[in-house]
PDB file of N, CA, C and O in Angstrom:
ATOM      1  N   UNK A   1      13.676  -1.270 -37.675  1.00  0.00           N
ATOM      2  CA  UNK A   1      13.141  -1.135 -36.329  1.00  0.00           C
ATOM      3  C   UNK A   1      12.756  -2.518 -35.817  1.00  0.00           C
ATOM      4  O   UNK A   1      12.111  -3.460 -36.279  1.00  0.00           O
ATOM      5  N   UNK A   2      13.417  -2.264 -34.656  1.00  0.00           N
ATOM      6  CA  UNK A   2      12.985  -4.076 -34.056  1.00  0.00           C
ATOM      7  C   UNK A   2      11.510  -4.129 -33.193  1.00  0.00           C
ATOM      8  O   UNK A   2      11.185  -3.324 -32.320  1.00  0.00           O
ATOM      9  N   UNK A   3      10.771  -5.194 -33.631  1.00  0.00           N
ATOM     10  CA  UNK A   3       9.201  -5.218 -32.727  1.00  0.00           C
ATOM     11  C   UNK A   3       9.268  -5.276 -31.509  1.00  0.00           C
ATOM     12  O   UNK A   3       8.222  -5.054 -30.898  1.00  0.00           O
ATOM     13  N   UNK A   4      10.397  -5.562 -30.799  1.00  0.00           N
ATOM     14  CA  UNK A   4      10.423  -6.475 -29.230  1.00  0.00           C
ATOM     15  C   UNK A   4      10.691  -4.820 -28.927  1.00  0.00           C
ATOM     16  O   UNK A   4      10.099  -4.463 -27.908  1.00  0.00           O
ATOM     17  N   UNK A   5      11.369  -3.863 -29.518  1.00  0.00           N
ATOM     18  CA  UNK A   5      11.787  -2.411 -28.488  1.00  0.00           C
ATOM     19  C   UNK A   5      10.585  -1.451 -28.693  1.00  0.00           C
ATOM     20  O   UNK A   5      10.435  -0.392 -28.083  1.00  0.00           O
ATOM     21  N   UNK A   6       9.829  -1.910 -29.540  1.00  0.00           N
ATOM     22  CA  UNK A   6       8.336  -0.712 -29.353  1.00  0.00           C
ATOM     23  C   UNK A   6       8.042  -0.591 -28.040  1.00  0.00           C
ATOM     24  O   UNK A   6       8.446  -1.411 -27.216  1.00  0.00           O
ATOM     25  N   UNK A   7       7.255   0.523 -27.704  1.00  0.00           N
ATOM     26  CA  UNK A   7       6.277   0.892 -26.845  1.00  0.00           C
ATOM     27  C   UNK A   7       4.637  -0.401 -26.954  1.00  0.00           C
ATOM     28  O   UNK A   7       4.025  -0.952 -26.039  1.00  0.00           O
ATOM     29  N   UNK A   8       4.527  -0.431 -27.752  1.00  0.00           N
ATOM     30  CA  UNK A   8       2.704  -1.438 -28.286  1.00  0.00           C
ATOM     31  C   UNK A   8       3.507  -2.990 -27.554  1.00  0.00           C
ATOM     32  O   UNK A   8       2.925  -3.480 -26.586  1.00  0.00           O
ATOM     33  N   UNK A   9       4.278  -3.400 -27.855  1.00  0.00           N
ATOM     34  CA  UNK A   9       5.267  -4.871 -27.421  1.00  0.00           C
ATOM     35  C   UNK A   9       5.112  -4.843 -26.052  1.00  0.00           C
ATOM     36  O   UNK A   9       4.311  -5.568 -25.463  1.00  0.00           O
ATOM     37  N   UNK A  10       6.038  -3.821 -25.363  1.00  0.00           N
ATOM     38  CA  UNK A  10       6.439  -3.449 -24.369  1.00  0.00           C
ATOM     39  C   UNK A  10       4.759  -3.594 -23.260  1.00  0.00           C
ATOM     40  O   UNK A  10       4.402  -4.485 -22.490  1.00  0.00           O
ATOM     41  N   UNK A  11       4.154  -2.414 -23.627  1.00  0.00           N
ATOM     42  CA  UNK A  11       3.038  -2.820 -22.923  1.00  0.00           C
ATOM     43  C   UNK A  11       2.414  -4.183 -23.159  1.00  0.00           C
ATOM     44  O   UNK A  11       2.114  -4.580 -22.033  1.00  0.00           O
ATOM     45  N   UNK A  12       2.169  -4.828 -23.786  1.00  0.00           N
ATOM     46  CA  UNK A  12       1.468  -5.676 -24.664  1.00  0.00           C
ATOM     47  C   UNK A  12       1.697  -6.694 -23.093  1.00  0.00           C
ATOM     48  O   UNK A  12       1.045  -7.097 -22.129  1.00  0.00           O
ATOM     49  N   UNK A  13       3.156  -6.739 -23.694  1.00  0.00           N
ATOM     50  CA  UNK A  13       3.613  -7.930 -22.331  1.00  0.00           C
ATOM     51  C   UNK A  13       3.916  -7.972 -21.093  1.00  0.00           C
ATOM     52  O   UNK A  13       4.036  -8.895 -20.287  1.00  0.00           O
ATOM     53  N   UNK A  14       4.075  -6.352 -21.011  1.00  0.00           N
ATOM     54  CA  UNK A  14       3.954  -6.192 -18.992  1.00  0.00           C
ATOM     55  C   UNK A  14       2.233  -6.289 -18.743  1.00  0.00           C
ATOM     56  O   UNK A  14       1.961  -6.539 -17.569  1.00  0.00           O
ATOM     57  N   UNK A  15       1.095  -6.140 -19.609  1.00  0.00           N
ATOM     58  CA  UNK A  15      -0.001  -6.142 -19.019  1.00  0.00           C
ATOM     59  C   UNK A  15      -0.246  -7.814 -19.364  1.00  0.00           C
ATOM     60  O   UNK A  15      -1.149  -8.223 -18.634  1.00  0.00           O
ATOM     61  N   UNK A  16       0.084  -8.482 -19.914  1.00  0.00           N
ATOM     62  CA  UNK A  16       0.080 -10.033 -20.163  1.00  0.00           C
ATOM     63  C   UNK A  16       0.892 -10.624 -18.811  1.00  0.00           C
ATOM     64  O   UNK A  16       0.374 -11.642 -18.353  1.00  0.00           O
ATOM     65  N   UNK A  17       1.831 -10.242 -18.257  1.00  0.00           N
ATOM     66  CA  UNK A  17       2.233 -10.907 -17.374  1.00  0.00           C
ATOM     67  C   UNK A  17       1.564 -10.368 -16.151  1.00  0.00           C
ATOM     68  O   UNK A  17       1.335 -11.083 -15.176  1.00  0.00           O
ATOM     69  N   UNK A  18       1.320  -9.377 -16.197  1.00  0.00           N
ATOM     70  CA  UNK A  18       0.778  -8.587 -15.199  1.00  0.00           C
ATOM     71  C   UNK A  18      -0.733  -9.515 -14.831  1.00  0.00           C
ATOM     72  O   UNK A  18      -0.807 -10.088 -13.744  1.00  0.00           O
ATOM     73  N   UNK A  19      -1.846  -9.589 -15.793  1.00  0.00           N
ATOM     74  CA  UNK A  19      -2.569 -10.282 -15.486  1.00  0.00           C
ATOM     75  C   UNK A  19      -2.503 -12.120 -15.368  1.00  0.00           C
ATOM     76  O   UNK A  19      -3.480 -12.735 -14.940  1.00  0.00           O
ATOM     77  N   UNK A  20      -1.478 -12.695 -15.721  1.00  0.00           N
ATOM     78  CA  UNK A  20      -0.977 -13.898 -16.287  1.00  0.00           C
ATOM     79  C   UNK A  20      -0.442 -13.945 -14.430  1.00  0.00           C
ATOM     80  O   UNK A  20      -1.224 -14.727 -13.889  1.00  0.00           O
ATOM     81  N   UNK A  21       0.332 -13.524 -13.620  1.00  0.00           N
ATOM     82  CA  UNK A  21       0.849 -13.246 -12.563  1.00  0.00           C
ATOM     83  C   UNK A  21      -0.586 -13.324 -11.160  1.00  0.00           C
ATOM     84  O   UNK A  21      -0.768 -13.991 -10.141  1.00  0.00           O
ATOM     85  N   UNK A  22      -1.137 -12.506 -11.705  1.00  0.00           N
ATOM     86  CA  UNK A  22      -2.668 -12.244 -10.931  1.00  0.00           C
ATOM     87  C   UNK A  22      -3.171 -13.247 -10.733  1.00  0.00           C
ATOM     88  O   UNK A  22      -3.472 -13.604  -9.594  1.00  0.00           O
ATOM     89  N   UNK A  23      -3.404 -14.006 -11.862  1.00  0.00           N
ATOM     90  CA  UNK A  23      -3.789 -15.314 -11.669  1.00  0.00           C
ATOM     91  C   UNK A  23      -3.720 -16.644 -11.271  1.00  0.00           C
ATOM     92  O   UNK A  23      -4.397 -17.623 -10.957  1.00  0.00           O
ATOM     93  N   UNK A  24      -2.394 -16.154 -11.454  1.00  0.00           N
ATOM     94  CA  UNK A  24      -1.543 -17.293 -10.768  1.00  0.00           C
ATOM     95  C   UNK A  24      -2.081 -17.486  -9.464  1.00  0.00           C
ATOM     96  O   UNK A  24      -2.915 -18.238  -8.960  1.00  0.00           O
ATOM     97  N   UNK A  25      -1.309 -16.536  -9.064  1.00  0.00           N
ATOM     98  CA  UNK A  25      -1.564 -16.461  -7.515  1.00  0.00           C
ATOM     99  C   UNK A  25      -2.597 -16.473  -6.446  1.00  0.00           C
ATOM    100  O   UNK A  25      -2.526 -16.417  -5.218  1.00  0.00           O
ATOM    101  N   UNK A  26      -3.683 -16.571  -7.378  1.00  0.00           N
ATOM    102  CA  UNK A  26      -5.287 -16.033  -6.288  1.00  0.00           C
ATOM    103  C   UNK A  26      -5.409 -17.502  -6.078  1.00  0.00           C
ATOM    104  O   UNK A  26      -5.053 -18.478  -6.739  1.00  0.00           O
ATOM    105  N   UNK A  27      -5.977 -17.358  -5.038  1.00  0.00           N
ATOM    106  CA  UNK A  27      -6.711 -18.445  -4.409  1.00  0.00           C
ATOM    107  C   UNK A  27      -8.553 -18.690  -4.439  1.00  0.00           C
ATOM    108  O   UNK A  27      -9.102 -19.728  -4.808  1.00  0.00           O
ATOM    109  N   UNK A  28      -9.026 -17.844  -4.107  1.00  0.00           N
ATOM    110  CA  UNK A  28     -10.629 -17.471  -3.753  1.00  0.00           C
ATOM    111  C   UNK A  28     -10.959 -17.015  -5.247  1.00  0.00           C
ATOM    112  O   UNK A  28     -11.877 -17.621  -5.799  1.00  0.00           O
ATOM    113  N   UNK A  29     -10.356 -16.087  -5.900  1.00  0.00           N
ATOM    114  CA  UNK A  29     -10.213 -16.068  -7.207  1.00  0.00           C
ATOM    115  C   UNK A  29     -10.664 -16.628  -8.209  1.00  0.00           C
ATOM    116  O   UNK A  29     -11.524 -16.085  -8.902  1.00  0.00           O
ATOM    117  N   UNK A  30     -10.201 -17.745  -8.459  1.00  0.00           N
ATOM    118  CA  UNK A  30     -10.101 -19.079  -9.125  1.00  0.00           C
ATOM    119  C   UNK A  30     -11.292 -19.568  -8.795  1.00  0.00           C
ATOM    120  O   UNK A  30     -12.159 -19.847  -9.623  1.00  0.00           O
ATOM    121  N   UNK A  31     -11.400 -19.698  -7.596  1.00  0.00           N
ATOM    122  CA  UNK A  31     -13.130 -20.474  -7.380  1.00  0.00           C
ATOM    123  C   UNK A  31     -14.293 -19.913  -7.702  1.00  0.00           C
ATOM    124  O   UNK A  31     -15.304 -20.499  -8.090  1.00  0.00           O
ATOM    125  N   UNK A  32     -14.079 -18.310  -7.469  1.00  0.00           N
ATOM    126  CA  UNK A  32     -15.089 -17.576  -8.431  1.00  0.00           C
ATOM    127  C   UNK A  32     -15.261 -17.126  -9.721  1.00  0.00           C
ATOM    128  O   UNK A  32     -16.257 -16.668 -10.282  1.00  0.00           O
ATOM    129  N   UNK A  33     -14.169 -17.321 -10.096  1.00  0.00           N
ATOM    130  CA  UNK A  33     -14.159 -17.104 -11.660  1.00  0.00           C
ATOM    131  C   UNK A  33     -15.114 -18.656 -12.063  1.00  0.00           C
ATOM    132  O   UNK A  33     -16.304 -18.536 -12.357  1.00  0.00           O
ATOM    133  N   UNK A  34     -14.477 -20.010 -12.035  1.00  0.00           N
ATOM    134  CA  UNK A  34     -14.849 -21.211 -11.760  1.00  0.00           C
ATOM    135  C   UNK A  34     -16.639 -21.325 -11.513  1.00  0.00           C
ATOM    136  O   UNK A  34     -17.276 -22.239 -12.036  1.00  0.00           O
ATOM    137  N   UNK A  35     -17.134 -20.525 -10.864  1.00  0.00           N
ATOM    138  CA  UNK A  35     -18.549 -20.230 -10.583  1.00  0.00           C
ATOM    139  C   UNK A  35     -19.286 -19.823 -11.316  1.00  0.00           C
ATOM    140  O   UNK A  35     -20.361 -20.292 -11.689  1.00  0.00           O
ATOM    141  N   UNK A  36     -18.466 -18.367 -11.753  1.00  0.00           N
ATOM    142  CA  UNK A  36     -18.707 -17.339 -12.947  1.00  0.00           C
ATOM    143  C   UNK A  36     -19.265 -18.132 -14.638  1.00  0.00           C
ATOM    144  O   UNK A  36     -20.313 -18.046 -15.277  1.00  0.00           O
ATOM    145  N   UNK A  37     -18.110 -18.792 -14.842  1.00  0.00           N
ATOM    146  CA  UNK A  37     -17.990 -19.938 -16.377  1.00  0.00           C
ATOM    147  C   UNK A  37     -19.468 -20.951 -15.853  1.00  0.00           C
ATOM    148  O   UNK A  37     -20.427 -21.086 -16.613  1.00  0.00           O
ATOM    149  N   UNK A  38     -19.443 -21.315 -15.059  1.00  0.00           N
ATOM    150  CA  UNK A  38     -20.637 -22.454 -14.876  1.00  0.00           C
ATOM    151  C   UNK A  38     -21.420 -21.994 -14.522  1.00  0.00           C
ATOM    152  O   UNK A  38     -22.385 -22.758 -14.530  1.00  0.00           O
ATOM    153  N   UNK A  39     -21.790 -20.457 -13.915  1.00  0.00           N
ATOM    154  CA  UNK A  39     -23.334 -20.165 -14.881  1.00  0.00           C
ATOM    155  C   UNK A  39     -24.243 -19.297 -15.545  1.00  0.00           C
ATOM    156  O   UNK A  39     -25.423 -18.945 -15.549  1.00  0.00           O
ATOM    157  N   UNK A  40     -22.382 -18.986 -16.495  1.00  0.00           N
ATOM    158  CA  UNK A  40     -22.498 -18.820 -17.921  1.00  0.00           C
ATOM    159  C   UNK A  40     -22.845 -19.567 -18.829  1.00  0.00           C
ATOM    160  O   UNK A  40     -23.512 -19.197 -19.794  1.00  0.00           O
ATOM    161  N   UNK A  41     -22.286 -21.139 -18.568  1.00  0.00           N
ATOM    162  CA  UNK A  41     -22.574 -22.185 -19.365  1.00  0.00           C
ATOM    163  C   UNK A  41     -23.745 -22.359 -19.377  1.00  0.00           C
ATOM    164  O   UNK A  41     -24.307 -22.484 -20.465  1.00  0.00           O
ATOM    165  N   UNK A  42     -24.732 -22.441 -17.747  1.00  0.00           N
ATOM    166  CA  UNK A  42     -25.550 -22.824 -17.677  1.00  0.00           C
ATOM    167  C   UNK A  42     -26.876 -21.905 -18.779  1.00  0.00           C
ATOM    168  O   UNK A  42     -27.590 -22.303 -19.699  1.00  0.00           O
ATOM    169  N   UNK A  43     -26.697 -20.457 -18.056  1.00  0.00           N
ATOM    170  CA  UNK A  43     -27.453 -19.445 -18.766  1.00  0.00           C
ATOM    171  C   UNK A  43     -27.688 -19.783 -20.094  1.00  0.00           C
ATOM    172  O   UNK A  43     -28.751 -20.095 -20.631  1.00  0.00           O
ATOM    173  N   UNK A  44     -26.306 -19.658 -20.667  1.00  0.00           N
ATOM    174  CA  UNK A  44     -26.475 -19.648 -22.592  1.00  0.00           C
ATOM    175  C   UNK A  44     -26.351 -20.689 -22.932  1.00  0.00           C
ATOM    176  O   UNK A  44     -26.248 -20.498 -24.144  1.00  0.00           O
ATOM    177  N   UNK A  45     -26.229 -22.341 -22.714  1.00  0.00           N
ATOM    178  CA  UNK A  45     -26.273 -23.462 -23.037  1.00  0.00           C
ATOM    179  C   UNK A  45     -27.588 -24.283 -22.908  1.00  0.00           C
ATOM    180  O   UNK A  45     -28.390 -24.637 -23.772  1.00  0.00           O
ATOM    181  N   UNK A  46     -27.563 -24.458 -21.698  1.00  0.00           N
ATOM    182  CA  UNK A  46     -28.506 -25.197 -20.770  1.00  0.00           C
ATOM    183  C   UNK A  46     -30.039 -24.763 -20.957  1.00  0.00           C
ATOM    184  O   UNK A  46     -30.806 -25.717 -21.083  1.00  0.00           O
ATOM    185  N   UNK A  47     -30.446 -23.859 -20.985  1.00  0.00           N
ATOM    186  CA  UNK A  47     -31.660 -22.781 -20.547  1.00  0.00           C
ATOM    187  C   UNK A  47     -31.993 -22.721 -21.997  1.00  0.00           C
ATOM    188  O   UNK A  47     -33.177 -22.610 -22.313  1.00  0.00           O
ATOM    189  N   UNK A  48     -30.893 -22.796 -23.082  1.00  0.00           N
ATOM    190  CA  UNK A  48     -31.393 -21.658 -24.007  1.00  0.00           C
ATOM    191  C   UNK A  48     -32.378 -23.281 -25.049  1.00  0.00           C
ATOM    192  O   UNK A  48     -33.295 -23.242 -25.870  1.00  0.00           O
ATOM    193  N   UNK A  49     -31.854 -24.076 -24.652  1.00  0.00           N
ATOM    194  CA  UNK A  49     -31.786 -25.600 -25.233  1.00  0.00           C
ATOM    195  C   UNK A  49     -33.315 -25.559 -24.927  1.00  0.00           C
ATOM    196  O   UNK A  49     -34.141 -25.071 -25.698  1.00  0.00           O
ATOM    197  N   UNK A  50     -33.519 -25.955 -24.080  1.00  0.00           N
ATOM    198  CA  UNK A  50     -35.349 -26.538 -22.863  1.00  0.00           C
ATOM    199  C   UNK A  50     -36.217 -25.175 -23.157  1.00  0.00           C
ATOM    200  O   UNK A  50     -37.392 -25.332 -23.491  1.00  0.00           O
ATOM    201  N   UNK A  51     -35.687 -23.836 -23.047  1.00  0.00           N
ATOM    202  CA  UNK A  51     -36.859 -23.081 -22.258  1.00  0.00           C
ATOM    203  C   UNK A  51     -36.880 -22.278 -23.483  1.00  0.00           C
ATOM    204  O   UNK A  51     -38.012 -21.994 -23.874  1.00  0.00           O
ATOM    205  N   UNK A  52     -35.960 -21.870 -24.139  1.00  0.00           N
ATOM    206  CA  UNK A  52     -36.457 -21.007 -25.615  1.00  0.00           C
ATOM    207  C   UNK A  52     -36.511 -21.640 -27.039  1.00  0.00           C
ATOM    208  O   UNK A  52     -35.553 -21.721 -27.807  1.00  0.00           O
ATOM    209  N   UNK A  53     -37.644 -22.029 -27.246  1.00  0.00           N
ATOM    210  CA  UNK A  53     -37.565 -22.400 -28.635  1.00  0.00           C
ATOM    211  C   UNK A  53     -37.096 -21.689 -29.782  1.00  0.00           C
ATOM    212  O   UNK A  53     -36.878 -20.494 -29.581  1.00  0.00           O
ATOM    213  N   UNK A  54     -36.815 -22.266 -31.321  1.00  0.00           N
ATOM    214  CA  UNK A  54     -36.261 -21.225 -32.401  1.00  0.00           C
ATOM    215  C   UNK A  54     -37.463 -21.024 -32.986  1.00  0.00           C
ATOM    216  O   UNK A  54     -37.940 -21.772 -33.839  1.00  0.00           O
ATOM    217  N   UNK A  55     -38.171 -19.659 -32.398  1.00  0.00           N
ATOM    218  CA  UNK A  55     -39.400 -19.271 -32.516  1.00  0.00           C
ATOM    219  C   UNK A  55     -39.525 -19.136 -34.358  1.00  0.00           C
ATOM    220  O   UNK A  55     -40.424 -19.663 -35.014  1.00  0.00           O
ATOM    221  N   UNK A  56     -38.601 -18.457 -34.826  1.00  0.00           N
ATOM    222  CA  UNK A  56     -38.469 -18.319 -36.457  1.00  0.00           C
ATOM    223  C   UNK A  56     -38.435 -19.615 -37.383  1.00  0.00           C
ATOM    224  O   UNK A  56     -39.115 -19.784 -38.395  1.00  0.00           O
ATOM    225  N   UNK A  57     -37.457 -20.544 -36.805  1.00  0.00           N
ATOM    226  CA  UNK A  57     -37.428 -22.034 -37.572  1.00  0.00           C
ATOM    227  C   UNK A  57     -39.054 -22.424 -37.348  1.00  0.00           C
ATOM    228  O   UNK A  57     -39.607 -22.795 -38.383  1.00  0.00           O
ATOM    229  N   UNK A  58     -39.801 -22.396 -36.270  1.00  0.00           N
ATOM    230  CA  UNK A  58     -40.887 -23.076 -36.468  1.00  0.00           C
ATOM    231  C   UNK A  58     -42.067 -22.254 -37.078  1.00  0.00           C
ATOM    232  O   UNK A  58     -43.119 -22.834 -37.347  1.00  0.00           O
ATOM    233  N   UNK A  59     -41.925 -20.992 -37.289  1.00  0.00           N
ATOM    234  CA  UNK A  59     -43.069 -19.864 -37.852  1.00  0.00           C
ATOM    235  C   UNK A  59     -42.909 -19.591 -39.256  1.00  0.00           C
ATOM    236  O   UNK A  59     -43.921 -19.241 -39.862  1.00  0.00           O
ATOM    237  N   UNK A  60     -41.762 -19.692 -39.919  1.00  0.00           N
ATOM    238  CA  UNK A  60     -41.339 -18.791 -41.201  1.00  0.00           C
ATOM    239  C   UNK A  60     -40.994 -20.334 -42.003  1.00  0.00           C
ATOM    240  O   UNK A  60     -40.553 -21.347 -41.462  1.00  0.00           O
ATOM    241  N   UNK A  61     -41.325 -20.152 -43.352  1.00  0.00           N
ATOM    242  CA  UNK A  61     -40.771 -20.798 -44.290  1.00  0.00           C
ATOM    243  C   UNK A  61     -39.214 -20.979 -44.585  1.00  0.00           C
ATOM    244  O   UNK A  61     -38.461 -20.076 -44.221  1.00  0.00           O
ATOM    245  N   UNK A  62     -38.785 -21.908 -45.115  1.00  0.00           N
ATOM    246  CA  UNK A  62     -37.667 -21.948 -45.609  1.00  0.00           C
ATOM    247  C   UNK A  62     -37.019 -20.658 -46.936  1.00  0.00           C
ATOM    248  O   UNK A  62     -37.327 -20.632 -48.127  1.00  0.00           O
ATOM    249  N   UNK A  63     -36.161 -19.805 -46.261  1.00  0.00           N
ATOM    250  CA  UNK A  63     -35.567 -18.790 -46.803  1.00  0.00           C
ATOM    251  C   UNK A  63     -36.296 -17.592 -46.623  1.00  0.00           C
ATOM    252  O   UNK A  63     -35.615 -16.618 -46.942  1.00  0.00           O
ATOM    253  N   UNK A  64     -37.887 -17.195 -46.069  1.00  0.00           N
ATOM    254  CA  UNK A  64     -38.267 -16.338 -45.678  1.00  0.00           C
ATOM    255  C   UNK A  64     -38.028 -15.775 -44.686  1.00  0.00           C
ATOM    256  O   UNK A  64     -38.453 -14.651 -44.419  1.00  0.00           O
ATOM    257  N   UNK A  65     -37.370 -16.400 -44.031  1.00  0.00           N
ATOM    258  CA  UNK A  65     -36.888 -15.419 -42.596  1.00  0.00           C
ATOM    259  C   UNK A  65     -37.008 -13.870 -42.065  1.00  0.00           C
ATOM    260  O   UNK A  65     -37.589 -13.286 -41.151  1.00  0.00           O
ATOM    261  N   UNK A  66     -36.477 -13.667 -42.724  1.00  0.00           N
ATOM    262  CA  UNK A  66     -36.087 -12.470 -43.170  1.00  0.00           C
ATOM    263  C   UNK A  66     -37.306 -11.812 -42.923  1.00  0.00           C
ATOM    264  O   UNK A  66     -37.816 -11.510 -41.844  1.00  0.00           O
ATOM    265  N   UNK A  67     -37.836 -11.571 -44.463  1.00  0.00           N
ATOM    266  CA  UNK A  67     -39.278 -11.117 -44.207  1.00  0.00           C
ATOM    267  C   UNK A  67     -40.278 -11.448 -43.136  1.00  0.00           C
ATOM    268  O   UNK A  67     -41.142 -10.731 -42.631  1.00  0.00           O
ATOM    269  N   UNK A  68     -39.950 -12.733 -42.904  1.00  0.00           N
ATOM    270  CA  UNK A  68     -40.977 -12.874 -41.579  1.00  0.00           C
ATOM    271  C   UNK A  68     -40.489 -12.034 -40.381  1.00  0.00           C
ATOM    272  O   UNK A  68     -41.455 -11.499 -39.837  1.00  0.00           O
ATOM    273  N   UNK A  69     -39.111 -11.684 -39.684  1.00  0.00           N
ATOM    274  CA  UNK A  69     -39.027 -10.528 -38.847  1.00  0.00           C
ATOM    275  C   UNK A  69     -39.152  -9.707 -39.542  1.00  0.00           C
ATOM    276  O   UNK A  69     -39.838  -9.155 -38.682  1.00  0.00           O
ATOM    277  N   UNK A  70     -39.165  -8.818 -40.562  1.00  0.00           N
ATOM    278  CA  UNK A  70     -39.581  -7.731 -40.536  1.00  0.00           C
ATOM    279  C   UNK A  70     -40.909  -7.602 -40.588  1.00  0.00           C
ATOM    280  O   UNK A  70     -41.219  -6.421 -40.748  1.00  0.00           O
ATOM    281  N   UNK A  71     -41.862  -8.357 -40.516  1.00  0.00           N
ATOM    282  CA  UNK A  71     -43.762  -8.036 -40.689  1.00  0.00           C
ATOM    283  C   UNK A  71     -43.649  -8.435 -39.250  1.00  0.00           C
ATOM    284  O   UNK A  71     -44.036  -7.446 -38.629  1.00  0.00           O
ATOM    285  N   UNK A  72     -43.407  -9.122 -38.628  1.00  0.00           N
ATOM    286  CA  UNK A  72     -43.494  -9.493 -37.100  1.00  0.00           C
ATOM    287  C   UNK A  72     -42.742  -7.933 -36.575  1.00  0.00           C
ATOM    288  O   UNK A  72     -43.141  -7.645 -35.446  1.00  0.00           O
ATOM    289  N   UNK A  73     -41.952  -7.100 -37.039  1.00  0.00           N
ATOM    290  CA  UNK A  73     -41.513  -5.995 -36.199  1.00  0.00           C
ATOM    291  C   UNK A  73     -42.275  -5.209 -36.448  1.00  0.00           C
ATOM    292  O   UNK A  73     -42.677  -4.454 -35.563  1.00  0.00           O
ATOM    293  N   UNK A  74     -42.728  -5.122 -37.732  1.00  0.00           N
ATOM    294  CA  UNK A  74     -43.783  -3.923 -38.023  1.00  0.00           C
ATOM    295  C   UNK A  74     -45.103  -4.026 -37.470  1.00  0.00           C
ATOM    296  O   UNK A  74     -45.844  -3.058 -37.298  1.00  0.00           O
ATOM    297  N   UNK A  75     -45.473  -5.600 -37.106  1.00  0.00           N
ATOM    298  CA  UNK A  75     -46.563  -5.479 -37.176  1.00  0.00           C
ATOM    299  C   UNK A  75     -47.113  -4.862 -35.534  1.00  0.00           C
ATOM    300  O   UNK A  75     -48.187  -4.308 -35.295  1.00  0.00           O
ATOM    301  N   UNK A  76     -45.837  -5.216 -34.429  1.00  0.00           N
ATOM    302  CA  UNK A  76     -45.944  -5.189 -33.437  1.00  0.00           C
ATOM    303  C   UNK A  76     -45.840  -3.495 -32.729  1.00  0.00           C
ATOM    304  O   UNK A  76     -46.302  -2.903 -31.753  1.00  0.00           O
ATOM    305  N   UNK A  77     -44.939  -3.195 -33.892  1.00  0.00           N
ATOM    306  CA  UNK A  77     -44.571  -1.414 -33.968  1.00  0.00           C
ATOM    307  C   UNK A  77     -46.039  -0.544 -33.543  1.00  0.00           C
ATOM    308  O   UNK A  77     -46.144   0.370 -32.724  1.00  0.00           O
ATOM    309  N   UNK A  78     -47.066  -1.143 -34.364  1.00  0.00           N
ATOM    310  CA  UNK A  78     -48.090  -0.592 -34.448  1.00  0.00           C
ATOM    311  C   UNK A  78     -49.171  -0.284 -33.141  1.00  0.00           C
ATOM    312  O   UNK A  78     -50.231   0.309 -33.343  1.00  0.00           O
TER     313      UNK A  78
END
């Protein structure tokens, strides 16, 4: 059986060109996607750097981790 005459192939690559095609072509598109990525970057890069510290690296011992969220979940459970 040849891979290129499946059905799974077949779709695989009309929805690859299909969206590959889409893209091409947009105009306004592109600039919002373009918008979209930069502030995504910003959110989970930028922000996460300055405004959230690694609350665990500075509270828990080396290799306790672990245990330290679980008494911090329990303790808060309560």
């Amino acid at each position: 059986m040849n891979f290129k005459n499946t059905c799974i192939y077949r779709f695989v690559y009309n929805a690859y060109h299909l969206y590959a095609d889409g893209f091409r072509n947009m105009t306004i598109g592109k600039t919002l996607w373009m918008i979209i990525i930069i502030k995504l970057f910003i959110m989970f890069a930028i922000l996460k750097v300055f405004f959230f510290p690694n609350f665990i690296h500075q509270n828990a011992e080396k290799g306790e981790e672990a245990e330290f969220v679980s008494t911090q979940i329990l303790n808060r459970s309560n």
